[in-house]
C-alpha positions in Angstrom: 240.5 126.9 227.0 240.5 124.1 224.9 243.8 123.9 222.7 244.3 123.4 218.6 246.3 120.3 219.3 247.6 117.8 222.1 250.3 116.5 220.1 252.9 118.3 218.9 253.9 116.2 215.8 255.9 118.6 214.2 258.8 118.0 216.6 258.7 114.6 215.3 258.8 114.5 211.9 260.7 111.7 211.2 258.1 109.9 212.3 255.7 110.8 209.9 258.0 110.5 207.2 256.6 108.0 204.2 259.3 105.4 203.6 260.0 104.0 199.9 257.7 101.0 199.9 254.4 103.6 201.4 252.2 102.4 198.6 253.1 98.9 199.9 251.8 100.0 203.0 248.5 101.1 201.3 248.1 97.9 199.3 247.9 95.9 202.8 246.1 98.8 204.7 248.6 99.6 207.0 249.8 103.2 207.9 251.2 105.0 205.3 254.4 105.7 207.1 254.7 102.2 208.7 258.1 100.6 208.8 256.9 97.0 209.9 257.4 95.8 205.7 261.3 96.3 206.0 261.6 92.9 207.9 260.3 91.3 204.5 261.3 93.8 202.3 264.9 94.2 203.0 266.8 91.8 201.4 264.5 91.1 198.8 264.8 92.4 194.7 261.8 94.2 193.4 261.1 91.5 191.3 260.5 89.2 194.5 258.5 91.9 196.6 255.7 93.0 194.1 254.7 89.3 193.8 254.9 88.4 197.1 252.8 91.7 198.6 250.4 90.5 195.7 250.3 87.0 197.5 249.8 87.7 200.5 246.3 90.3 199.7 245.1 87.8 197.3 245.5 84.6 198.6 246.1 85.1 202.5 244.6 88.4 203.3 243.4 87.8 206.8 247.1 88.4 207.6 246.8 92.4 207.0 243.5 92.5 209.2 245.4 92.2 212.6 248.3 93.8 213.5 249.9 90.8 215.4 249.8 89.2 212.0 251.3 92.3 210.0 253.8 92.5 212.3 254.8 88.8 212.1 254.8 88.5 208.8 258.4 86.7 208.3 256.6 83.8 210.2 254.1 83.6 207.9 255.6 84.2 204.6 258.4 81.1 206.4 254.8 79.0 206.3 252.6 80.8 203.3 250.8 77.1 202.2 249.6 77.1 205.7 248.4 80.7 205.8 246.6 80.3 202.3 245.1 77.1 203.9 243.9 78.8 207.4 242.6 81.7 204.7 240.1 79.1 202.9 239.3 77.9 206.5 238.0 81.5 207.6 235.8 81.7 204.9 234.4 78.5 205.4 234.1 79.5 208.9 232.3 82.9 207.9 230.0 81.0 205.9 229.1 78.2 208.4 228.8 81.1 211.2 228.1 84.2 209.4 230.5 85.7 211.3 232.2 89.1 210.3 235.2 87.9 209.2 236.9 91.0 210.7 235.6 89.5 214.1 237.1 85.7 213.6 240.4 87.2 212.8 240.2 89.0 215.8 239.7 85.6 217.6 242.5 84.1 215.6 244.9 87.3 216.9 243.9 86.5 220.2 245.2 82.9 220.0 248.3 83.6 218.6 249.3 86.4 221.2 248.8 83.7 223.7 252.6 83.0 224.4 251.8 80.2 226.8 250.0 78.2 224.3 252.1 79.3 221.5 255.3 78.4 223.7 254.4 74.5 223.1 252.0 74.1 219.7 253.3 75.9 216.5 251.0 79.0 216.5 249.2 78.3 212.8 248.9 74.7 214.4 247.0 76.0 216.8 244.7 78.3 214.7 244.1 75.5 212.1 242.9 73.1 215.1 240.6 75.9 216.6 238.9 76.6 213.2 238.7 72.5 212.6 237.1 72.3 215.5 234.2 74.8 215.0 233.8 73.8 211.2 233.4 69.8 212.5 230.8 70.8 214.8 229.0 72.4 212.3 227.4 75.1 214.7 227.0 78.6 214.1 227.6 79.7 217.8 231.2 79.6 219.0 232.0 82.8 221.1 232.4 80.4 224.4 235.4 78.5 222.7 237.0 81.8 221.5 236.5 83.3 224.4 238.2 80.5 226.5 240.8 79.9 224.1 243.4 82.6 225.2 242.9 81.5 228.4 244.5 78.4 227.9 247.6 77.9 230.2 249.2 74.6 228.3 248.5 72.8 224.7 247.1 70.0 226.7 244.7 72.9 228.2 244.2 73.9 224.6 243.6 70.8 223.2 241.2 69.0 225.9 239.1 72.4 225.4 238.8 72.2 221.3 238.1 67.8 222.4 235.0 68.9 224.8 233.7 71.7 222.5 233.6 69.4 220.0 231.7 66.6 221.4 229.1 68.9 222.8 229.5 72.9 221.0 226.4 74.1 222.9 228.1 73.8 226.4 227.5 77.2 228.1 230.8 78.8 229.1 231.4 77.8 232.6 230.2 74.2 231.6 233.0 74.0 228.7 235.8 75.4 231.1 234.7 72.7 233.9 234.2 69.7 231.5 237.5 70.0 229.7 239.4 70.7 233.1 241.0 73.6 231.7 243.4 75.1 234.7 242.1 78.8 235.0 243.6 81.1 236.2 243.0 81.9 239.9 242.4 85.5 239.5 242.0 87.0 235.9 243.8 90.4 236.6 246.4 92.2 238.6 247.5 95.5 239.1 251.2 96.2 239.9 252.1 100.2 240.5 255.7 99.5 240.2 256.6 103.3 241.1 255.1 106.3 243.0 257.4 109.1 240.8 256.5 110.6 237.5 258.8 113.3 236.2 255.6 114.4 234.1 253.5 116.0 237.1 250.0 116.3 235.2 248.3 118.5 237.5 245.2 116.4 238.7 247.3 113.3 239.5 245.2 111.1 242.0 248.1 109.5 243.0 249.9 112.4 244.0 253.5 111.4 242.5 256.7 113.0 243.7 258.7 114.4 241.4 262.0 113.8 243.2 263.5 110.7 242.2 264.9 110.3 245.5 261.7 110.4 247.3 260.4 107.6 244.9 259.1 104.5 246.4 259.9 101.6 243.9 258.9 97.7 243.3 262.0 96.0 242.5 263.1 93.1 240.2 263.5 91.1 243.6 260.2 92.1 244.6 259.0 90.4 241.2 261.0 87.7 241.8 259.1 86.9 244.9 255.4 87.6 243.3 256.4 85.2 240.5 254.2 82.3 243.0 250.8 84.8 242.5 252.1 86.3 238.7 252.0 82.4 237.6 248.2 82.0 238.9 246.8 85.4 237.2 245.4 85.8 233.7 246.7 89.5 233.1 248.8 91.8 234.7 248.3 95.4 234.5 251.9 97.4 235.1 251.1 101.3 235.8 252.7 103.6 238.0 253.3 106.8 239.3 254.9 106.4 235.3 256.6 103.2 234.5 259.2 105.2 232.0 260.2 106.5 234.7 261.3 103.0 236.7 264.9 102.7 236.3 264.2 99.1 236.2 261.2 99.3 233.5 262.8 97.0 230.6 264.1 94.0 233.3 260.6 94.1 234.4 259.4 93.7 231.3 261.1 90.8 230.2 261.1 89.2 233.2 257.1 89.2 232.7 257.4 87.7 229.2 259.9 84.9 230.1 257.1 83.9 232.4 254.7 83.9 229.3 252.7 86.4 231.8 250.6 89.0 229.5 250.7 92.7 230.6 249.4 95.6 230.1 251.5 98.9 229.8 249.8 102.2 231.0 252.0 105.6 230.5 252.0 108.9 229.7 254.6 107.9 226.8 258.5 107.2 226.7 261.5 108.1 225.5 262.4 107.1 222.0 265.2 104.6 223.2 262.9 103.0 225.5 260.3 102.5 222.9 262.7 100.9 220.9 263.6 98.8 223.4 260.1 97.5 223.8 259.1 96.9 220.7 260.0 93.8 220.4 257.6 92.6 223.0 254.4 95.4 221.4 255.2 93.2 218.5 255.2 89.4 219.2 251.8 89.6 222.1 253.9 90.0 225.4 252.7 93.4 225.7 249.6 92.7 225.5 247.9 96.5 224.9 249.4 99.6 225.8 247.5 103.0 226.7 248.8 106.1 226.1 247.3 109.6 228.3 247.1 112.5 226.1 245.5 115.8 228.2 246.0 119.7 227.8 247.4 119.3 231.7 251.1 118.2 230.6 254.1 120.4 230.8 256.7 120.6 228.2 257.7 116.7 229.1 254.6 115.3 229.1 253.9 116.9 226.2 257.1 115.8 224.1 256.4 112.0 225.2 253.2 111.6 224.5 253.5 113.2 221.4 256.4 110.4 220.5 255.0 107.9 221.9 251.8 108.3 219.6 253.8 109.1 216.4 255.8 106.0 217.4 253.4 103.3 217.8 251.6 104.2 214.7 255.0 103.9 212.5 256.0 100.4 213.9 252.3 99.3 213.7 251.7 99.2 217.2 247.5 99.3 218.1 247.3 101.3 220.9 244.4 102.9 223.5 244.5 106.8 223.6 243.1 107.8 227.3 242.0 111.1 227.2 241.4 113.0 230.6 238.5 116.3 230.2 238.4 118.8 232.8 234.5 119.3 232.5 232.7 116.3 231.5 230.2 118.6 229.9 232.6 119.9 227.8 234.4 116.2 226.7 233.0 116.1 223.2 234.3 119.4 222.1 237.4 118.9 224.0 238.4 116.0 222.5 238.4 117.5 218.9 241.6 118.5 218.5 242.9 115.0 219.4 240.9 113.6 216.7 242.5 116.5 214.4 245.8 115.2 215.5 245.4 111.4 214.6 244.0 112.4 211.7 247.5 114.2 211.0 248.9 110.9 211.8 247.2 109.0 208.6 244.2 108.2 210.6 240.5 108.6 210.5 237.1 107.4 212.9 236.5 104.0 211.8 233.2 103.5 214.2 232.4 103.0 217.7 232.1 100.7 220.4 230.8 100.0 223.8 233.2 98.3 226.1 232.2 97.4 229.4 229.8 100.7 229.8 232.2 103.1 228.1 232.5 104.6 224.5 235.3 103.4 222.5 236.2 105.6 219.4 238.1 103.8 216.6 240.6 105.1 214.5 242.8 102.9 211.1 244.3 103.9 208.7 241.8 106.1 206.2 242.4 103.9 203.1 242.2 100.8 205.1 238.4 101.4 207.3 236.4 98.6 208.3 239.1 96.2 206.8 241.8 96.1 209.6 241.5 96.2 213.3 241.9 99.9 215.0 245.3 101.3 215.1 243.8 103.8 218.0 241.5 103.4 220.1 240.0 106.4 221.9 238.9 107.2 225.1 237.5 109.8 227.0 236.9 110.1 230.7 236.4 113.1 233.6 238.5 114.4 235.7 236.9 113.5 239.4 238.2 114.9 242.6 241.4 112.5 243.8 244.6 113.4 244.8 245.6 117.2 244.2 242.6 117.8 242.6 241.0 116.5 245.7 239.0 120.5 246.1 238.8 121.3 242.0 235.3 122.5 241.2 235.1 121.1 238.2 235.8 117.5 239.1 233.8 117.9 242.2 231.1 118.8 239.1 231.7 115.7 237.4 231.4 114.0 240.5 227.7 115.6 240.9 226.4 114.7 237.4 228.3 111.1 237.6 226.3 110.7 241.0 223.2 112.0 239.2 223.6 109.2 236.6 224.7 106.6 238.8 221.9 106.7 241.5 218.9 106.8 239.4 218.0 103.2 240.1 218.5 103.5 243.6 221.6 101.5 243.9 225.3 103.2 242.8 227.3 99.8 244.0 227.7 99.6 240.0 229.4 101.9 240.0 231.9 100.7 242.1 235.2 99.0 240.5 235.4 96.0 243.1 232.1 94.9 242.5 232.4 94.6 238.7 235.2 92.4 239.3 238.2 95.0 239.0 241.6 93.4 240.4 243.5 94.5 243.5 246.7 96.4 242.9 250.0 96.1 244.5 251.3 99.3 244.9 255.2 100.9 245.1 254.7 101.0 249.0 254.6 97.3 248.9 250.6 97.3 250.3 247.7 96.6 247.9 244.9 98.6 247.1 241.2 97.3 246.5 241.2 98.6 243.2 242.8 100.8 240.6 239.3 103.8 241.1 241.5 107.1 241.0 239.3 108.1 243.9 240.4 105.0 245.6 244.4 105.4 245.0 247.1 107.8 246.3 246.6 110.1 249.1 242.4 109.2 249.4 243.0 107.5 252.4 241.2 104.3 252.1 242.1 101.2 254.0 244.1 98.9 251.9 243.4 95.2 250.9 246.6 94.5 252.6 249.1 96.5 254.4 251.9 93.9 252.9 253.3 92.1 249.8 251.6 89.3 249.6 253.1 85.7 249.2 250.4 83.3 248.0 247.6 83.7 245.4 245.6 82.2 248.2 246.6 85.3 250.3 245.8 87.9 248.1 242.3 86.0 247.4 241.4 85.9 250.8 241.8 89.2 251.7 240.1 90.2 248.7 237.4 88.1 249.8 236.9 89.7 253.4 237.1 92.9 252.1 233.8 92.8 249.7 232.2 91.4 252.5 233.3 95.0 254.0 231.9 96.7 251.4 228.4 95.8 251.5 228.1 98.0 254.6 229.4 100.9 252.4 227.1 100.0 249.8 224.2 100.1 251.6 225.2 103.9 253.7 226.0 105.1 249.7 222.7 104.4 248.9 220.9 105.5 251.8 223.4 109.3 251.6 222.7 109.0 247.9 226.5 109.5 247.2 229.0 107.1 245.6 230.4 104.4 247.7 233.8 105.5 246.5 232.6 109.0 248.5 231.8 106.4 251.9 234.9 104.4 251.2 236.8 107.8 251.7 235.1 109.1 254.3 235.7 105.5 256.5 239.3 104.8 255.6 240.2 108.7 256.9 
């Protein structure tokens, strides 16, 4: 029976309280009861504040289109003739391109969240020379260079990469990153379970988590310590668990991985308010690079409170954030997911549009006075329950399973929809071996044969094997097709 709500907001009602300064928040688009304005409020007379809200809309408004600019706003206030400068340069830009100038923002935002560039070029440097380079080259095609620029692993990287676009802006991608000898990463993603537990329990967990904190199996900070070799050579890290709240060790972990200038990813069923806190700082200034929340009907009491938070808290500090939604019966997933949408919209939001991202449905949600103008506070998305874990027997994600199949074999080939052939990274897992892939069919108690059965201590190790087991999979491939199953379903049946 589907519910009236997920979240239960009205246990947290200070977050949703509208601070002093809320019609400052609506005159730059942000949440009504955002808090992010009392770094440049505070301290300053009303006299000052009116003037200098007035500024920044008028004369630099890109700055309230991204969060990462909102919420950095002392750094551009500190440098305002820059910011009105790089402003006139967008629109230039927009009219050279005809790009949306929603999307070239987006591209800026991306720049200045990468920490490894930013770490040795002043960040609004950095945009002006990216725009500079596409308005001298005087084409209307750029995505390659804005695509490679928060890739960039140094400001020579950076710079060498703006030098060869400009002497030649109709390089393809892969020509660009070879002809300006940009060092790539090795492998573009990682996967790090850094627990097993989860005090939360949702009840179709394909992991299997043990409630028990001493039965947990744990990474440690000395286990990071020795990955920092491979962490170096990737472009993204993805830290999940079992639930990372949960990891006594969660915060060291975290800002061990930003000292590195390594972007992660943060994947949880939502925290505890001092442990937001706590990692705010890092949601804010692009070390953190995106943070998913689960919201389901499964939760007990806990999982029910943090979520809940967690969601109220992110939209008060500003924090963009992706709302994974997990439906029993993918038949059912549309009218499910209504009272979520009820509940954002309780939280000062409203659908802003959606979007397809890699094959699956992203539903965007900003503030309601502030839609199509600002990047999406939430983004939502839905997926089935499929049989994993304890819900290895449940009917109806063996039924999702079926109609998945259905869809996924109707060209003859279901390899696609396999995670390690569209380039998903290998995850290191709280046991210390690594999994092929993060596929919830693949994980926890399915059975299938790891990628390795050990930490591994080289880039070059962890590629290898990677390597030799794709080769692997083409056997699996081929039987899938031939049973008409998935190969996750062959994977399973081989590893056991």
């Amino acid at each position: 029976m589907t519910p009236e709500r997920y979240l239960h907001l009205d246990d947290h009602a200070d977050l949703l309280e509208m601070p002093e300064h809320a019609a400052a928040n609506q005159y730059l688009g942000l949440p009504l009861q955002s808090v992010v304005l009392n770094k440049i409020i505070d301290g300053r007379s009303p006299a000052e504040i009116g003037p200098l809200l007035h500024e920044i809309a008028t004369e630099a408004p890109f700055l309230t289109t991204q969060t990462i600019f909102t919420n950095n706003l002392s750094y551009f206030i500190e440098n305002m003739p820059r910011a009105k400068e790089l402003q006139n340069k967008i629109m230039r830009m927009h009219m050279q391109t005809s790009c949306p100038i929603l999307q070239i923002t987006g591209f800026l935002a991306d720049i200045f969240a990468n920490r490894r560039l930013t770490g040795e070029i002043d960040a609004l440097e950095a945009l002006h020379l990216f725009i500079d380079a596409v308005l001298e080259s005087r084409v209307q095609v750029f995505q390659n260079l804005a695509q490679l620029c928060p890739l960039c692993r140094s400001a020579t990287d950076f710079k060498n990469l703006l030098k060869t676009f400009k002497q030649n802006p109709e390089t393809d991608l892969d020509q660009l990153r070879f002809k300006s000898k940009m060092s790539f990463p090795r492998m573009m993603g990682l996967g790090i379970k850094i627990l097993d537990g989860c005090r939360v329990q949702c009840q179709f967990c394909s992991e299997d988590t043990k409630a028990n904190p001493d039965e947990w199996q744990m990474l440690t900070m000395d286990d990071f310590r020795a990955l920092q070799p491979i962490l170096e050579e990737v472009g993204q890290v993805a830290i999940t668990g079992g639930e990372p709240m949960d990891h006594p060790e969660l915060l060291e972990i975290c800002r061990f991985l930003s000292e590195l200038k390594v972007p992660f990813t943060l994947n949880t069923s939502g925290g505890e308010r001092e442990q937001l806190e706590e990692l705010l700082p890092m949601l804010h200034d692009g070390s953190i690079r995106s943070i998913t929340v689960s919201i389901n009907n499964q939760f007990g009491a806990l999982g029910k409170r943090r979520s809940s938070q967690t969601a109220a808290f992110l939209v008060q500090q500003n924090v963009p954030f992706k709302a994974h939604f997990t439906a029993p019966r993918l038949a059912e997933m549309q009218d499910d997911i209504q009272p979520l949408v009820n509940d954002l919209r309780c939280l000062g939001l409203d659908f802003a549009g959606a979007e397809n991202h890699k094959g699956t449905q992203v539903n965007n949600f900003a503030p309601a006075h502030s839609l199509g103008l600002r990047e999406a506070s939430v983004r939502l998305v839905m997926a089935p329950m499929y049989p994993g874990g304890r819900w290895s027997d449940n009917p109806d994600a063996l039924e999702n399973l079926r109609q998945i199949t259905r869809q996924a074999s109707q060209g003859g080939d279901s390899s696609g929809f396999c995670r390690l052939q569209r380039g998903a990274p290998p995850v290191i897992r709280a046991d210390r071996t690594v999994s092929p892939c993060d596929n919830n069919m693949e994980g926890g108690c399915s059975g299938v044969t790891r990628l390795m059965d050990r930490l591994p201590r080289t880039i070059g190790q962890l590629l290898q094997a990677k390597s030799r087991y794709s080769r692997r999979m083409r056997g699996i491939y081929r039987e899938a097709n031939q049973k008409g199953v998935l190969p996750c379903v062959v994977h399973r049946e081989k590893g056991k």
